[in-house]
C-alpha positions in Angstrom: -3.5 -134.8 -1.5 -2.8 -130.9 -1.9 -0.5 -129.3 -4.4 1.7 -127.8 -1.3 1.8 -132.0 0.4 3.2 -133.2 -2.9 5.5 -130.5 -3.0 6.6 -132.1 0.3 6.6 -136.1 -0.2 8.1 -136.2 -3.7 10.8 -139.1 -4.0 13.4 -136.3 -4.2 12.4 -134.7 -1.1 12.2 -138.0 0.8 15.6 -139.3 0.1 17.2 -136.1 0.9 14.8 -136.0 4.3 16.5 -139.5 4.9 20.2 -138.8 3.9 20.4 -135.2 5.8 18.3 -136.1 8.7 18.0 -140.3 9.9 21.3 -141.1 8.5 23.4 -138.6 10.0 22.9 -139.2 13.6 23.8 -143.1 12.7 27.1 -141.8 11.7 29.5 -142.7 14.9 27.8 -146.6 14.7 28.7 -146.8 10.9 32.2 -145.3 11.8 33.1 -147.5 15.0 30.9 -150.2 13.7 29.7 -150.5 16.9 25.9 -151.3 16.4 25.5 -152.0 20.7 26.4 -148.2 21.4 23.7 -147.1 23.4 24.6 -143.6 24.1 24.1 -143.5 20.0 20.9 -145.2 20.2 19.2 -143.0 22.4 21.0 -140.1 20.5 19.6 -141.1 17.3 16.2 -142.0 18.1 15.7 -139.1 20.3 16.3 -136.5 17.8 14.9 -138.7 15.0 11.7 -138.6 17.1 12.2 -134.8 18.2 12.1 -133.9 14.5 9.3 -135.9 13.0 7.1 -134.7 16.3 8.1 -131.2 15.4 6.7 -131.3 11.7 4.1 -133.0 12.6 3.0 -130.2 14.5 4.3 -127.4 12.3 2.5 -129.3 9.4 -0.5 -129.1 11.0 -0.4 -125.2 12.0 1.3 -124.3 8.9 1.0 -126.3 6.1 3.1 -123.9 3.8 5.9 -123.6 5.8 6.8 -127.6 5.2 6.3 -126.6 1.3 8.5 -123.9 1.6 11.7 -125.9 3.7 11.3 -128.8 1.2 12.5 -126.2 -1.5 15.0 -124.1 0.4 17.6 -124.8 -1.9 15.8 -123.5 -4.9 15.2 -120.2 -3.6 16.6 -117.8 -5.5 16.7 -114.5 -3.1 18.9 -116.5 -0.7 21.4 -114.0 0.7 24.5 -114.5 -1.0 26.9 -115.5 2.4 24.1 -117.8 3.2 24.9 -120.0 0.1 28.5 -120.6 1.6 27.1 -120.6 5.8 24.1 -122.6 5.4 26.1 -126.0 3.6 28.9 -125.1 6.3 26.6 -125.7 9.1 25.9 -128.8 7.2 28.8 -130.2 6.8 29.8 -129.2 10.3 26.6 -131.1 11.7 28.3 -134.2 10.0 31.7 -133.2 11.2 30.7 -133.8 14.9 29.7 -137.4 14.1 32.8 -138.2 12.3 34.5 -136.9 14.9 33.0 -139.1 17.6 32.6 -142.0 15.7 36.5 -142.0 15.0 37.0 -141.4 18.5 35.3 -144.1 19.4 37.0 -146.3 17.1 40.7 -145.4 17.8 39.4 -145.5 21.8 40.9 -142.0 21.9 39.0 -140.3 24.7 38.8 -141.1 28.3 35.1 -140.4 28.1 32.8 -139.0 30.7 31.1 -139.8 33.9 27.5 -141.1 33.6 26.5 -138.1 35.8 28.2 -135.5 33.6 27.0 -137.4 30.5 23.3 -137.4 31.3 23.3 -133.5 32.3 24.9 -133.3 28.9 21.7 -135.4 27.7 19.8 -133.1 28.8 20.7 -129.6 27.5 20.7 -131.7 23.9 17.3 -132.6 24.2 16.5 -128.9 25.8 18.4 -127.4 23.1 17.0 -129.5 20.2 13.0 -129.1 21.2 13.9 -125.1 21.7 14.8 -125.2 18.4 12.1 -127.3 17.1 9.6 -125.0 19.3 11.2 -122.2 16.9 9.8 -124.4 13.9 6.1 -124.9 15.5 6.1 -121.5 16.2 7.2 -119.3 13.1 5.4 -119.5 9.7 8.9 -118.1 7.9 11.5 -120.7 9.4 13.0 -121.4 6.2 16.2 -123.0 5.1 17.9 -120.3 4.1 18.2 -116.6 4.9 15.9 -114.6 2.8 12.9 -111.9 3.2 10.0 -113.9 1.9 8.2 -111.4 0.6 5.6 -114.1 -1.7 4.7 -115.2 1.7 4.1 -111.7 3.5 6.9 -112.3 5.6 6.1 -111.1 9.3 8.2 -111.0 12.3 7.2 -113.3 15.0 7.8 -112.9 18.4 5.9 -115.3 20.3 6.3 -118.5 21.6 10.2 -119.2 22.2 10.5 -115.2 20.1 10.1 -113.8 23.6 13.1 -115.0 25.1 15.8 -114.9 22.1 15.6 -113.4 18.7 17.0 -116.7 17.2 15.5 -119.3 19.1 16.4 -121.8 16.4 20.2 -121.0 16.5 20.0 -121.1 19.9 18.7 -124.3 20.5 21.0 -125.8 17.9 24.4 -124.2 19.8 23.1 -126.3 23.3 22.9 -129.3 21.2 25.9 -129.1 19.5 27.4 -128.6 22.9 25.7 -131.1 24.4 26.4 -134.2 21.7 30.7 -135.0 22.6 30.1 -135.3 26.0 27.1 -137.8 25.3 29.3 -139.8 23.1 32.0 -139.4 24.9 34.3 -138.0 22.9 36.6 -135.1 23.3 37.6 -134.8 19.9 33.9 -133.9 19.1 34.3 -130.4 20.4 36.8 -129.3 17.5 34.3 -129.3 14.8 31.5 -128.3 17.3 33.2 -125.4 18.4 33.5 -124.4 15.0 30.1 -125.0 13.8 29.2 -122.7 16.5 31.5 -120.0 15.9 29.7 -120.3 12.1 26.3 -120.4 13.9 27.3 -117.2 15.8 28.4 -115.3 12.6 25.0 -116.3 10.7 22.9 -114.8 13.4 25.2 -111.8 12.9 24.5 -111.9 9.3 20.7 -112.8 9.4 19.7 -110.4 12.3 21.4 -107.2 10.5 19.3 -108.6 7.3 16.3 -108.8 8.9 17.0 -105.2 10.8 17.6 -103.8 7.4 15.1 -105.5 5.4 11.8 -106.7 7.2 9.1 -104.2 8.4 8.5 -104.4 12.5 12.1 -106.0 12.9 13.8 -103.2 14.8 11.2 -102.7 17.0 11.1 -106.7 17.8 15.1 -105.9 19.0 13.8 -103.7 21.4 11.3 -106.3 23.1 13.4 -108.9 22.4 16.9 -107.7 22.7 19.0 -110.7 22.7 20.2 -112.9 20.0 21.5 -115.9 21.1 21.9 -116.1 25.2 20.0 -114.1 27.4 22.2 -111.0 29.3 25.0 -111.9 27.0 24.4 -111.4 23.5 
């Protein structure tokens, strides 16, 4: 076993894989302590197996990059507002399962058509491999904002690069969307909303950094020009 695949299965590093990324998702069953939600079910074992297929294949193309998100929070060059953003989103994540899991408990919402609910379905799973394609694709996807200049940082601008300048954002705001109507709760949007207004004021942050700070980045903006959502922003 390599010095950078220890790095990445140490018993550290594989509880906090299991607490911030297989737990999470279980959330709104643990909540309404109902274990024969399906719309949960599918939730949790389609992103479950959306992320482990993703590292798998970012593992495989870049070995270093797995090394380098298992120790995102010991990075010392993080940019100073991402220390406060970066545990936000988070905490918000966790937020929007609380949220739906209380719904569901107190029966507060209505919920949502099975038509409106699988479209929903949908743009999560759309949104969440965009992101994940971000991941495959880009050698600096780290955890944090920071020029990683031990790594020769580079800008990349292919795969899902050629269609947004924050592909992984971007990906993440259609899931975040996507996950209250799934679970069929209303009261989801309020922290979702605001995890995405966080999200949007990241990329802000993390696209003026990388503007200022990383060769080639400027003229990326000019083949790429959008952050988020193409023809708006």
């Amino acid at each position: 076993m390599s010095a950078q695949t220890k790095a990445i299965f140490t018993p550290r590093a594989i509880v906090l894989l299991v607490l911030l990324v297989f737990v999470p998702p279980l959330i709104p069953m643990i909540i309404s302590g109902q274990w024969d939600w399906w719309e949960a079910w599918v939730y949790a074992i389609g992103s479950g197996l959306i992320f482990i297929v993703s590292r798998i294949l970012a593992g495989r193309r870049h070995p270093d990059l797995l090394s380098e998100r298992a120790r995102y929070m010991e990075a010392k060059d993080t940019k100073s507002w991402d220390k406060i953003l970066a545990p936000l989103v988070g905490v918000g994540s966790i937020l929007v399962y609380v949220a739906a899991g209380l719904d569901r408990y107190y029966g507060g919402s209505p919920g949502f058509s099975l038509g409106v609910k699988l479209i929903a379905l949908a743009v999560l799973l759309f949104g969440y491999i965009f992101s994940s394609a971000a991941v495959v694709e880009n050698r600096f996807f780290a955890g944090t904002v920071r020029i990683q200049t031990e790594r020769g940082h580079q800008v990349v601008s292919s795969g899902p690069y050629r269609f947004v300048r924050h592909p992984g954002y971007a990906g993440a705001v259609w899931g975040y969307l996507g996950v209250p109507i799934w679970l069929d709760s209303s009261w989801a949007f309020v922290p979702a909303l605001l995890l995405i207004g966080v999200l949007i004021l990241r990329t802000a942050l993390e696209d003026k950094t990388l503007q200022d700070e990383l060769p080639g980045y400027k003229e990326f903006t000019r083949e790429t020009r959008y952050r988020l959502i193409p023809g708006i922003w």
